[in-house]
C-alpha positions in Angstrom: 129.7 63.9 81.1 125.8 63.8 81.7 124.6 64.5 85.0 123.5 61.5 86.6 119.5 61.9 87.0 119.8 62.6 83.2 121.3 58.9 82.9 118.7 57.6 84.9 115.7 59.3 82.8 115.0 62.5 84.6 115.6 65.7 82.6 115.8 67.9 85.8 117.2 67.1 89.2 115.2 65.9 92.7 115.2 69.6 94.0 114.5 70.9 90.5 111.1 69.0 90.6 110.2 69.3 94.1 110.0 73.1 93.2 108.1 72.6 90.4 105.7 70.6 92.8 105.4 74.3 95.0 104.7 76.1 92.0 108.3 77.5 91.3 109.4 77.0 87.4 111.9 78.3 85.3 111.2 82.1 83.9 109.0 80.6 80.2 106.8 78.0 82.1 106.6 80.4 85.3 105.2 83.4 82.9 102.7 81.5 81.4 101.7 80.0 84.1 101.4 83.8 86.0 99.3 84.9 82.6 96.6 82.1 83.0 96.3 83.1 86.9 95.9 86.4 86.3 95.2 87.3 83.0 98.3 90.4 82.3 100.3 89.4 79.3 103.4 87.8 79.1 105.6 91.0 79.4 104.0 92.0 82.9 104.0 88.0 84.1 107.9 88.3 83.5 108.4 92.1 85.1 106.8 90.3 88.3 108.5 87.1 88.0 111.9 89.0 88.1 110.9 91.3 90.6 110.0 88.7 92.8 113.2 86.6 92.5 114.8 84.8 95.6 117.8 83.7 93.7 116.9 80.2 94.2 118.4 77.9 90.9 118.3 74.3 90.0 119.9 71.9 88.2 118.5 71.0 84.6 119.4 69.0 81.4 121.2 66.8 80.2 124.3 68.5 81.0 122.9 70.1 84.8 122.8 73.2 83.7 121.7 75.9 86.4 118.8 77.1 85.7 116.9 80.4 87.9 113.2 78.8 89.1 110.5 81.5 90.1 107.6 81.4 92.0 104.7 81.7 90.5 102.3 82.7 94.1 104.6 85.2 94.3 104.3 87.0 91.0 100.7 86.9 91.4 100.5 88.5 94.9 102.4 91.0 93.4 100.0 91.6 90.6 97.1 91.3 92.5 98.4 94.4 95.1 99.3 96.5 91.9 96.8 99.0 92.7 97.4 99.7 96.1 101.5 99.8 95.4 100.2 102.2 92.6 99.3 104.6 95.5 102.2 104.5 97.2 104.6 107.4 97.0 107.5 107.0 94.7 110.0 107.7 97.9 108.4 104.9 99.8 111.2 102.6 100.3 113.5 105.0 101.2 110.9 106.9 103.9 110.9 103.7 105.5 115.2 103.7 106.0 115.1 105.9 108.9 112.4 103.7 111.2 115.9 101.0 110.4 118.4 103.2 112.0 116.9 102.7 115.2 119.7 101.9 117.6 117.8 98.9 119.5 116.5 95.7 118.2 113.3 96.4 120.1 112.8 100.0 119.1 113.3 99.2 115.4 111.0 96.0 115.4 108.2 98.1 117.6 109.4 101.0 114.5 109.5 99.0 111.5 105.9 97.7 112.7 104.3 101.2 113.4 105.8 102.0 109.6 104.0 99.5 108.0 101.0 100.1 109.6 101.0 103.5 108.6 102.2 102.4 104.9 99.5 100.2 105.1 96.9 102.5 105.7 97.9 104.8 103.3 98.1 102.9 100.1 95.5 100.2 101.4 97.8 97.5 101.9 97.5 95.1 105.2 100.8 95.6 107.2 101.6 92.1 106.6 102.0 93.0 102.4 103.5 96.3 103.1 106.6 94.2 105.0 106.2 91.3 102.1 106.9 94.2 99.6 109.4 96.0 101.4 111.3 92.6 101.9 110.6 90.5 98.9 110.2 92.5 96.5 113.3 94.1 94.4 
């Protein structure tokens, strides 16, 4: 059976397109879309596209197939930081585990800021990326 926005002449759901309108796309139109932004080729539009997945999937076709949809702002933050994430050490992520360990709520937020700061600083990420990286960012 053919899903029903199919029927009714829409090749992709209501949420599918409402996505699209926030500049999240399936993986093909997403990489192109991150290659004209940015200028990198279609191999390192992709690489960022998949590390910067949410998981977030939509109906689409004429059968509602699910379908992953990417976000393209998010690629291209990523690309745009490569240098500084280039200076970070390779052990960064796991440096950081410790500062989470803290037994309080308060002691690990006022932690996990005082981390990034310093992350920041040292690669020449803003503390707000550095926690957008360490989050986000697989």
């Amino acid at each position: 059976m053919t899903a029903t926005y199919f029927r009714h002449g829409e090749r992709r759901s209501l949420a599918a397109r409402e996505a699209e309108a926030d500049e999240r796309m399936p993986l093909t139109r997403a990489a192109q879309a991150v290659r004209r932004e940015t200028g990198c080729t279609l191999v390192v539009a992709r690489d960022a596209l998949r590390r910067t997945h949410d998981g977030e999937w939509h109906h689409v076709g004429k059968y509602a197939a699910r379908c992953d949809y990417y976000s393209v702002s998010a690629a291209c933050r990523l690309l745009a930081l490569a240098d500084s994430i280039a200076r970070l050490p390779a052990d960064w992520r796991e440096a950081l585990e410790p500062v989470f360990a803290s037994p309080s709520i308060d002691e690990r937020g006022a932690a996990r800021d005082a981390a990034f700061a310093v992350l920041g600083e040292r690669s020449g990420l803003s503390a707000e990326d550095a926690s957008w990286l360490y989050y986000e960012v697989k």
